[in-house]
C-alpha positions in Angstrom: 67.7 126.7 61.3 65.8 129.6 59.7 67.5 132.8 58.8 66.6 135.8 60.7 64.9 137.9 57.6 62.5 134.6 57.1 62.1 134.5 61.3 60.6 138.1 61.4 58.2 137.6 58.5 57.3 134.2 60.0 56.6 136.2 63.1 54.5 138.9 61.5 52.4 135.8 59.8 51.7 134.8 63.2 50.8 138.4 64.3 48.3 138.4 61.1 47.1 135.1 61.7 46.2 136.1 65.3 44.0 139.0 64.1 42.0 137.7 61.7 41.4 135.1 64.5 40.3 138.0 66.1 38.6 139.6 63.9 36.3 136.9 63.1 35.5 136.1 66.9 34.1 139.9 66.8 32.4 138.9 63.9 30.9 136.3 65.4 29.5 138.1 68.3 28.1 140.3 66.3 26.2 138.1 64.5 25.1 136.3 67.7 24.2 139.5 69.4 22.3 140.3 66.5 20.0 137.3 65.8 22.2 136.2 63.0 23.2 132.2 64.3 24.1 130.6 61.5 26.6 133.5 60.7 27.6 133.1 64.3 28.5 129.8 63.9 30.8 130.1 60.7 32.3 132.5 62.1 33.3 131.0 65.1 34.5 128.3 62.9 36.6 130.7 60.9 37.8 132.2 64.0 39.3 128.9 65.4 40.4 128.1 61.7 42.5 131.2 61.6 43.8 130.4 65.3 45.1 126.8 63.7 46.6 128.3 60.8 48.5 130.7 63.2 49.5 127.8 65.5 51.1 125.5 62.2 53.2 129.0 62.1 54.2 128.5 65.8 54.9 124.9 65.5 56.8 124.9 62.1 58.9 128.1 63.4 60.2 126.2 66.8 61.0 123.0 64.4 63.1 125.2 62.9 64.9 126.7 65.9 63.6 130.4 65.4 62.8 132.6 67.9 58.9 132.7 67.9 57.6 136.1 69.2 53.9 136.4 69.8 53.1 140.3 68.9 49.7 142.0 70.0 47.6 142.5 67.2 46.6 145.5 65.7 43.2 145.2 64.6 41.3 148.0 63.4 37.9 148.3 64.9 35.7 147.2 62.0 32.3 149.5 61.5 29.6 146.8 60.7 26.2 147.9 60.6 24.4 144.8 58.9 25.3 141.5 57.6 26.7 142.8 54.4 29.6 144.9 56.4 30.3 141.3 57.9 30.7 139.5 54.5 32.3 142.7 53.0 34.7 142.4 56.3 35.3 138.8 55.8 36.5 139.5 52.2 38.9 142.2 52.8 40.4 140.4 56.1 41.2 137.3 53.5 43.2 139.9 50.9 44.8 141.2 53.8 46.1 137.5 54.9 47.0 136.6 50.9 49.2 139.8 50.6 50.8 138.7 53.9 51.3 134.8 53.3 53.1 136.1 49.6 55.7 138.2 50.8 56.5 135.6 53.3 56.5 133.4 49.9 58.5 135.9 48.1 60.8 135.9 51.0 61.4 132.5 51.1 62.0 132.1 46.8 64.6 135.2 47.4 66.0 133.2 50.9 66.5 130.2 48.7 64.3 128.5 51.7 62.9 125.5 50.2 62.0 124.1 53.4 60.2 127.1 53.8 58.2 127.2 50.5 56.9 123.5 51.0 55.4 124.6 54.0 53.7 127.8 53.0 52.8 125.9 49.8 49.2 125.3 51.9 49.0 128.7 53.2 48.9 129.9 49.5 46.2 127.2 48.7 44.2 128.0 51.9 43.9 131.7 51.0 42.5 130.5 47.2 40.1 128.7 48.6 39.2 131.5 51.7 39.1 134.6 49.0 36.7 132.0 46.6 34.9 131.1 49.5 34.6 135.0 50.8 33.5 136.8 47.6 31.4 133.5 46.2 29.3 134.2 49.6 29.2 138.2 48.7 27.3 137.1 45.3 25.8 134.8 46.4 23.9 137.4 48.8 24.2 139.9 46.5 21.5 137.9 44.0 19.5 137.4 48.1 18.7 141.2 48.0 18.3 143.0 50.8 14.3 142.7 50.6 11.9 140.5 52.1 13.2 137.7 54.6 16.7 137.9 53.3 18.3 138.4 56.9 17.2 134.5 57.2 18.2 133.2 54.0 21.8 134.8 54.1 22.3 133.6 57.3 20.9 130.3 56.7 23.6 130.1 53.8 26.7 131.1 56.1 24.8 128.5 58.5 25.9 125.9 55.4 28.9 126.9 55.0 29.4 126.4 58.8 28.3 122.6 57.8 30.5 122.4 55.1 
């Protein structure tokens, strides 16, 4: 059984989780409505990632007998005007999930939860590898430019990420 302090930070998680599901669906249309598929597609992809991740929250949460609570999201309409709001959006919706996923950590450590730290020992790897992931793909367009036919290329890269 999980204690009620862990329960409503488990339930915020999901709430997070949900919203940057969200929030890279929107990104994805974007993209798609703008000619960008390649960026369509990873996002879609990070889109039903983040949907997983919020699910394994779900799932763990009942196994433990908690209440699971499944808030609306509150996501903040996001101003993109170009392909570098979308990275630059990516990036910040990834710090936004790490801040969340290590209070739920700290939580846990001050809980004594070690059930609970085992399990969210993946959540803090995930979110090392989504922040590398989401300011190695702001450099790496960064060094693109935004001059000749780099539309194609950065979307060809997010394209292979998609693959990856």
């Amino acid at each position: 059984m999980i204690v009620e302090s862990l329960e409503k930070l488990f339930n915020q998680q999901i709430t997070v989780e949900n919203a940057a599901s969200t929030d890279y669906l929107k990104l994805a249309v974007w993209c798609a409505s703008n000619g960008f598929d390649g960026a369509s597609k990873f996002f879609f992809k990070q889109s039903d990632e983040e949907r997983g991740h919020m699910l394994k929250l779900v799932h763990y949460l009942l196994e433990r007998e908690g209440k699971v609570v499944i808030e609306p999201s509150k996501n903040q309409e996001q101003k993109i005007e170009g392909i570098f709001d979308v990275l630059q959006a990516f990036y910040h919706n990834e710090l936004n999930v790490t801040k969340s996923v290590n209070a739920l950590v700290s939580a846990a450590t001050a809980a004594g939860d070690y059930g609970a730290l085992q399990f969210l020992q993946w959540y803090v790897q995930e979110q090392h590898e989504e922040e590398t992931q989401a300011r190695s793909l702001i450099e790496k367009a960064n060094l693109i430019g935004r001059e000749g036919p780099y539309k194609y290329l950065i979307d060809q890269m997010l394209a292979d990420a998609a693959a990856e």
